[in-house]
Each structure stands twice: as structure tokens, then as C-alpha cells.
N, CA, C and O of each residue as an XYZ file, in Angstrom:
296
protein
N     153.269    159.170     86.085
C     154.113    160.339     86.258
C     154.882    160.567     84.963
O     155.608    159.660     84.558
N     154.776    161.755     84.254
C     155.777    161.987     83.494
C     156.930    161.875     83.691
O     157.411    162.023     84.814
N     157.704    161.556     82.520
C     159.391    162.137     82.453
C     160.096    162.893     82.626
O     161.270    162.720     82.953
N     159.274    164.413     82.360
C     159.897    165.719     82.586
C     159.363    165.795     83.840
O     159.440    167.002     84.072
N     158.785    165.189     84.965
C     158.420    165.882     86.279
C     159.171    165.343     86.887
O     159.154    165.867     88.000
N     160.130    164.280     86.844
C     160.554    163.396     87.807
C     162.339    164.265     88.312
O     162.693    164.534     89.460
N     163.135    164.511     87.013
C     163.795    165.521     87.133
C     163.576    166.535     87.886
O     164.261    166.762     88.884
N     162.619    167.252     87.514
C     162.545    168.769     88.117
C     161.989    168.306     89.716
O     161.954    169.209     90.552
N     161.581    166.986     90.113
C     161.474    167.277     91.451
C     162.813    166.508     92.323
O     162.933    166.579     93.546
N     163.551    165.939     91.612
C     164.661    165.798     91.722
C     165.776    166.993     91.816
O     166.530    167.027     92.789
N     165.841    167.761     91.002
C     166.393    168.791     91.250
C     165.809    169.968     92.347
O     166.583    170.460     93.168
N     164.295    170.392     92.277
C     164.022    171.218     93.570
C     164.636    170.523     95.065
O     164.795    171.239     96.053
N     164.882    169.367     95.077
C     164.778    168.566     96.610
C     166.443    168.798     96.423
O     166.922    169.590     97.235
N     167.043    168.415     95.801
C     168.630    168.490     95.614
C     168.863    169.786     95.987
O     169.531    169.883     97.017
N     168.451    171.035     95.365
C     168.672    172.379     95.316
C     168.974    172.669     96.681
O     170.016    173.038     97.223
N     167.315    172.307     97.312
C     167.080    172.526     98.706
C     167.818    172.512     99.878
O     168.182    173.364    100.689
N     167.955    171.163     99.734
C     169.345    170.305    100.803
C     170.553    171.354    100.411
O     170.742    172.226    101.259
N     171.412    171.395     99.227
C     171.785    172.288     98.888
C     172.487    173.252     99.575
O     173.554    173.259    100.187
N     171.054    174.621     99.160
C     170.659    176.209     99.885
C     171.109    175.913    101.093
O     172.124    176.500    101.469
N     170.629    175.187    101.755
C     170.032    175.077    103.298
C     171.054    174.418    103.532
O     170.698    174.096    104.665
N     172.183    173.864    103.407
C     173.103    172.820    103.809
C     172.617    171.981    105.440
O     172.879    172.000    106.642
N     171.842    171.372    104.538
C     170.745    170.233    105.421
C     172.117    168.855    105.463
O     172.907    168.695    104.532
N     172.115    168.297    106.306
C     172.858    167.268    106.575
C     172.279    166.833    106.362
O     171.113    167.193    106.527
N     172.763    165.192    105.577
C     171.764    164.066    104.940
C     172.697    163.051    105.081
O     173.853    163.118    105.500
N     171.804    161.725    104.524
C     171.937    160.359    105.146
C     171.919    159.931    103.622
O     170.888    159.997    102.953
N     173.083    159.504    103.137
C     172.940    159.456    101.575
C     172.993    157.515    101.807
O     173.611    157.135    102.800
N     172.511    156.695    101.120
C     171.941    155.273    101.179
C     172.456    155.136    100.117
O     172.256    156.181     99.499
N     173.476    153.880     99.030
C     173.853    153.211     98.375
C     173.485    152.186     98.016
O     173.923    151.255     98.692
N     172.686    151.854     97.014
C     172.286    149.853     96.539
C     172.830    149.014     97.337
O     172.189    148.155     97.944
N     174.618    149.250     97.452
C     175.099    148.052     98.334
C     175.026    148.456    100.052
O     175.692    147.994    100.979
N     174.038    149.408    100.055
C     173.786    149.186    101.934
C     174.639    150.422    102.570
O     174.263    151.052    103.558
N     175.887    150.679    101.828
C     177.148    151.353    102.663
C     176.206    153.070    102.460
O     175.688    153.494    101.426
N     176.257    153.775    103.893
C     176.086    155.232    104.097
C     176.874    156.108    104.058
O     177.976    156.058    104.604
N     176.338    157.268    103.261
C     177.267    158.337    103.293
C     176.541    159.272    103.967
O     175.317    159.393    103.917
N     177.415    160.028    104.691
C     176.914    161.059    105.466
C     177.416    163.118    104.943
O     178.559    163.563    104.836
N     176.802    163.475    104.847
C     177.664    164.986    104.922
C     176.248    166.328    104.030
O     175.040    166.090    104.048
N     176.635    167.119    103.623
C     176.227    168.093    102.659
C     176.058    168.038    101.375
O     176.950    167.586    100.657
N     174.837    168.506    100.851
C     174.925    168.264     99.180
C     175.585    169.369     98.921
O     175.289    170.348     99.607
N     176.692    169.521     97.829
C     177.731    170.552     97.422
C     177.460    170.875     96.039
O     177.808    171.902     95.456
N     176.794    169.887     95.560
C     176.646    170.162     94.093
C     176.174    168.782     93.376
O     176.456    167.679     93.845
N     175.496    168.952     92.299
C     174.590    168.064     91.622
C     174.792    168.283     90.176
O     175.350    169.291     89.740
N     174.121    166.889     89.092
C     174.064    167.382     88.157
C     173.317    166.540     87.803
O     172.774    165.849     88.665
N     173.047    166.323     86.425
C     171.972    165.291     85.783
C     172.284    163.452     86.264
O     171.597    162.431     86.263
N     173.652    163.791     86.620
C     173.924    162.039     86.592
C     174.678    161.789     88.013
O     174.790    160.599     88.307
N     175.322    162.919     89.129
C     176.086    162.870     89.711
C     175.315    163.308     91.040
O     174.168    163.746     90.961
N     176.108    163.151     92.510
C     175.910    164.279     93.786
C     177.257    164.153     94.377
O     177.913    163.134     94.592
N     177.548    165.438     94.605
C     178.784    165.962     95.071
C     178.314    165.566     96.882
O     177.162    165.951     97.083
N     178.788    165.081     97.818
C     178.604    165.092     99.217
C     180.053    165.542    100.059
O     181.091    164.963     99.737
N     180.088    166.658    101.211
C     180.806    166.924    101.409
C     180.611    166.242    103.349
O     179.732    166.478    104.178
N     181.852    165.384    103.429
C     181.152    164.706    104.527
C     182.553    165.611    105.591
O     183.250    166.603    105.378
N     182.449    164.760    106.588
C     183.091    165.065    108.072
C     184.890    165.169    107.653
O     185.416    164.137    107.238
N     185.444    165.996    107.743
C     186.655    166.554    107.974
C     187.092    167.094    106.113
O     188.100    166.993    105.413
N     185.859    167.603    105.942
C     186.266    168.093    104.206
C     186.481    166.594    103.552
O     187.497    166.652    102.859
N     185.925    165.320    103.513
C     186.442    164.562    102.633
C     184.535    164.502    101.545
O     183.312    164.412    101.653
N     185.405    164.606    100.844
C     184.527    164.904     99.587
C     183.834    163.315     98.607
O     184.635    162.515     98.122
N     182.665    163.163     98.503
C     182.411    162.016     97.771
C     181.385    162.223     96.191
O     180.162    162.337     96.104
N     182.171    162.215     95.361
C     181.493    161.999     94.295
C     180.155    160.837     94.014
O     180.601    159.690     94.033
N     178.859    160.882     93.799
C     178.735    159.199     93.943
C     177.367    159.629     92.508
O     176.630    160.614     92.493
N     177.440    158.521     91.492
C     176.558    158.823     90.510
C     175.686    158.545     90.757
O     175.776    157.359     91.074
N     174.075    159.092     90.913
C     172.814    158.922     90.915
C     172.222    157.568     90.957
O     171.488    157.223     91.883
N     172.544    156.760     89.922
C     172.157    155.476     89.593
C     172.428    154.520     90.852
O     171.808    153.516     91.202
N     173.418    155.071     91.359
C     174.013    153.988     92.346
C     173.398    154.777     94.113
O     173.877    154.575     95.229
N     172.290    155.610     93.737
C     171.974    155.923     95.311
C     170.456    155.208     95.229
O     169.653    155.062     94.307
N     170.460    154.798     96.786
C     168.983    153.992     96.646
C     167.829    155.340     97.915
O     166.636    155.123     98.129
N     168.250    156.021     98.252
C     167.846    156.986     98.732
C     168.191    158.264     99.684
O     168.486    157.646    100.706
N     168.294    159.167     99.906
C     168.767    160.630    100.645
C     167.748    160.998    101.461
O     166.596    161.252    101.107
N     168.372    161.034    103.001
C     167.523    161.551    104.582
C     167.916    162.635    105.003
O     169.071    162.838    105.377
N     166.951    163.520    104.996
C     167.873    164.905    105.846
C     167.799    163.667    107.253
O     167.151    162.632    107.408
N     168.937    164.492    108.207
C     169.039    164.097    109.439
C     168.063    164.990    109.961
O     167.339    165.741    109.307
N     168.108    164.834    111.309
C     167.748    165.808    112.520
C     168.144    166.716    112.266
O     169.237    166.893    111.727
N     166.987    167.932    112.738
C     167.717    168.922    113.256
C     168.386    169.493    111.267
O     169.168    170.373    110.906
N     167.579    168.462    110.493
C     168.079    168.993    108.917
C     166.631    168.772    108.464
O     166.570    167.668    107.923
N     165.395    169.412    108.472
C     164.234    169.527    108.118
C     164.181    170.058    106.423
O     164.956    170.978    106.160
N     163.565    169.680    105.610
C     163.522    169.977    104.443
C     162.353    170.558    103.993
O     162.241    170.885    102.811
């Protein structure tokens, strides 16, 4: 896989969730879940906007993978 493809499908899937404010299941290296909306993204970052407006910054490096939920089809 190239270098330049891995981004851009990183960003279409980010976008997506996004648009669609798909609820997702955000997964951390150390195990701990975050739950809420992607709000915004960038090359190194994801903005998640979880349950009662509390907002989580969390840098890329440190996510080990992102689930739409139910009922959040992608």
C-alpha cells in the first residue's frame, strides 16, 4: 500500500462519520473507550464529541481503532 493512499482513506472514513454524525466506539492502546461523534479531524488529531457536550481531543497515534455503533452504518 502506498503512503499517499493510507491518508486519503483515512480521511474519506473520518469525513464520513463526520457528515453523517455516525456514533462511534473510539478504542485507545491502553483499552479505555471513548464514545460520541467525530467533530473534527486533522492530520494528527480527532475531535470526539461524547454524552452531555464533553468534548475529547485524542491524537491519532494513540487510537487503536473507531466502530460506528448501531444503528451508525457507514
Amino acid at each position: 500500500m502506498s503512503g499517499e493512499k493510507a491518508p486519503k482513506l483515512q480521511e474519506a472514513f473520518l469525513n464520513k462519520l463526520r457528515k453523517e454524525r455516525v456514533w462511534v466506539s473510539l478504542t485507545l492502546l491502553n483499552g479505555e473507550r471513548l464514545y460520541g461523534y467525530v467533530v473534527a479531524f486533522d492530520l494528527y488529531c480527532v475531535l470526539i464529541k461524547g454524552y452531555g457536550d464533553e468534548e475529547h481531543l485524542v491524537y491519532k497515534h494513540a487510537i487503536a481503532s473507531i466502530s460506528p455503533q448501531p444503528g451508525g452504518e457507514v
